[in-house]
Each structure stands twice: as structure tokens, then as C-alpha cells.
C-alpha positions, 0 to 999 in steps of 0.5 A: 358827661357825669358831674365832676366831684372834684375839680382840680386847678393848674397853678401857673397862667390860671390861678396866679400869673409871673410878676413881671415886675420883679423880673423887670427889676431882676435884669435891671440890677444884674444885666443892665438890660432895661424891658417893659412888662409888654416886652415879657408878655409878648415874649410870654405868649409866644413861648406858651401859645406860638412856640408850643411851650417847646423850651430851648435846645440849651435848656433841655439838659441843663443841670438845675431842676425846676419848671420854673426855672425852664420856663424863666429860661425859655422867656429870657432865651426869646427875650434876649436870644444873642445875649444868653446864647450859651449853655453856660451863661444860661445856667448861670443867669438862672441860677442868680434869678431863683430867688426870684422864680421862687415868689414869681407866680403870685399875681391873681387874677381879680375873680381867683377866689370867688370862683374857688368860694363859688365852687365850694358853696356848689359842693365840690372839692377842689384840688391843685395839679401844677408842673411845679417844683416842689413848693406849690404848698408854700406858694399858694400859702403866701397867696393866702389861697391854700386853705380852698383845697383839698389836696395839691399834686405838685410835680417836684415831688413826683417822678412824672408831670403833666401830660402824664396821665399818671399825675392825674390818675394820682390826683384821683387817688389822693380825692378817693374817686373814678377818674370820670369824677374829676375835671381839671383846669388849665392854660395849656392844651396839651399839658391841661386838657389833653393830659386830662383827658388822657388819663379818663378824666374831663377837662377844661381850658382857660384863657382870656385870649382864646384866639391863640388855641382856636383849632386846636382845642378839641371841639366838645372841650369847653373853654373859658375866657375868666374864672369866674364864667368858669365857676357859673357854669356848674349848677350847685350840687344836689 
């Protein structure tokens, strides 16, 4: 395996993770429904990890674009299944909480930016590959994390999304290298890793409770339980 130039990062579940909070406080105000962070966390790995990220049947031609709003959509269809059960009320519910999905991936994990300084200080470029919609660039600002990437791909703004090779084979042309030269990072197996490897590139998975992707994670993919096991297993370059 030749040594990355340039390592890409997805954004949601590996750099910045849902304010649960937030969302806790939307349902409050606007539905009189009364959860626990631990109420959306568990709905949260059983949509990502149990359910293959396979969203609703009511969500698949719903007239809002948007992952995020896909994804607000699949955990409250999990949370709240006989409350939110028809198409309309469903679009409605998401249309009231964008505001919310806006800011909502904006919690980091503890080692986020000394993996990206450790990365740096080694020598490599480093880059963002997100399903998102369209305001990564504005996201990772308010994280106050953008100044640590060469470049971002955010799907919004493209006509394909992970796993399609072609967003990987894109996020190379934008770094000026071979697609054997960038290795990507991500939660997700299918959408991360396997996109990854798809398009020529290498690949790597985080996730602190790797239990969940045991047998399906290809057996020579390493993987990683936190960022910054991730950044010290690269030697500086040469």
C-alpha cells in the first residue's frame, strides 16, 4: 500500500457529531414529546448500524432535499413510529426542524483537532468528502475547524454522493493526485470505506464501538476506535 498524500475526512459521526440537545428541546416545544439523549442515541445506532442506514419508505420521495434532513427523518421515523407515520405530517415535522439540522453536527469529538494538527505537522494535505447539503463550508467554519483543509466535496453541491466512486475520484482531482494517493475516513462501511475503495482509493473506518461493523468491515481495512489512535499510526513523511 503506497502512502496517502492526502487523507480526506467525513464529517457526520467522525469529525462532528448531532446536538442531541438541541433536538431534545426541538420536540419539547413543538410536539410535547419529552426524550432523553439516550432515547436518540440508541434510535441513532440502530438506523446508522442495525438498519444499514436504510432510510424509511416515506422518506425516499419526500419533496425536501438534504441528507440531513434524511437523516432527521429516519431517527425520528425510529423514535416516534405511530406519531410521524404519514408522508405529510412527516414533511411537515421536517420542514419546522431545519433550522435546527442546520448547526446540528457541531459536537467534536475531544481529539478532532489534534488528529488534524498531528496530521499536518506529518505532512499531509488533508480534505473533506461529506453527503451533506450543501453548507459544509459554512459548518465547519462555525466549528472553527476550516482553516485545517485543503479542500472540501460536499455532496449538495454535486450531482452524485457517496458511495459513488465518482465523489472520490472528484475529491483527487480537486488535491492534483492518482486515487491510490488518498485515503479517506469514515463511519460508515458502505458509504466511507467501501465508496473509497471503490473509486482506487485506501480507506479506513472510525468507530469507537466497532463491535457494531465486526464481519463486515473487509478484513485488511484497518480501523479505528478514536481520532487520534487514527493520526499516530502514520509515521511523519519523508
Amino acid at each position: 500500500m503506497k502512502r496517502p498524500k492526502v487523507i480526506t475526512f467525513d464529517i457526520g459521526h467522525t469529525l462532528c457529531f448531532p446536538r442531541f440537545e438541541d433536538f431534545i428541546q426541538f420536540l419539547k416545544k413543538h410536539y410535547d414529546v419529552n426524550l432523553k439523549a439516550t432515547d436518540l442515541r440508541e434510535a441513532d445506532r440502530r438506523i446508522r448500524y442495525v438498519n444499514g442506514r436504510e432510510s424509511p419508505k416515506a422518506l425516499k420521495d419526500l419533496p425536501i432535499p438534504g441528507v440531513s434532513v434524511v437523516y432527521s427523518g429516519s431517527l425520528i421515523s425510529e423514535l416516534l413510529p405511530h406519531r410521524l407515520n404519514e408522508t405529510q405530517t412527516l414533511v411537515r415535522f421536517l420542514k419546522d426542524c431545519m433550522p435546527v439540522q442546520d448547526s446540528w453536527f457541531s459536537v467534536m469529538p475531544e481529539d478532532a483537532i489534534p488528529c488534524l494538527e498531528m496530521l499536518q505537522a506529518k505532512g499531509f494535505r488533508l480534505g473533506i468528502i461529506s453527503n451533506a447539503n450543501g453548507k459544509v463550508i459554512q459548518n465547519l467554519t462555525v466549528a472553527g475547524i476550516n482553516q485545517y483543509f485543503d479542500f472540501v466535496v460536499d455532496s449538495g453541491l454535486l450531482d452524485f454522493e457517496k458511495p459513488d466512486a465518482r465523489i472520490f475520484r472528484h475529491a483527487c482531482e480537486l488535491a492534483g493526485i492518482k486515487p491510490d494517493r488518498l485515503l479517506h475516513i469514515g463511519d460508515s462501511v458502505r458509504s466511507d470505506v467501501l465508496g473509497a475503495m471503490n473509486a482506487g482509493s485506501q480507506a479506513a473506518l472510525y468507530d469507537p464501538d466497532f463491535r457494531v461493523h465486526q464481519g463486515v468491515l473487509p478484513p485488511h481495512v484497518p480501523h479505528f476506535r478514536s481520532l487520534r489512535a487514527f493520526a499516530d499510526s502514520f509515521c511523519p513523511a519523508e
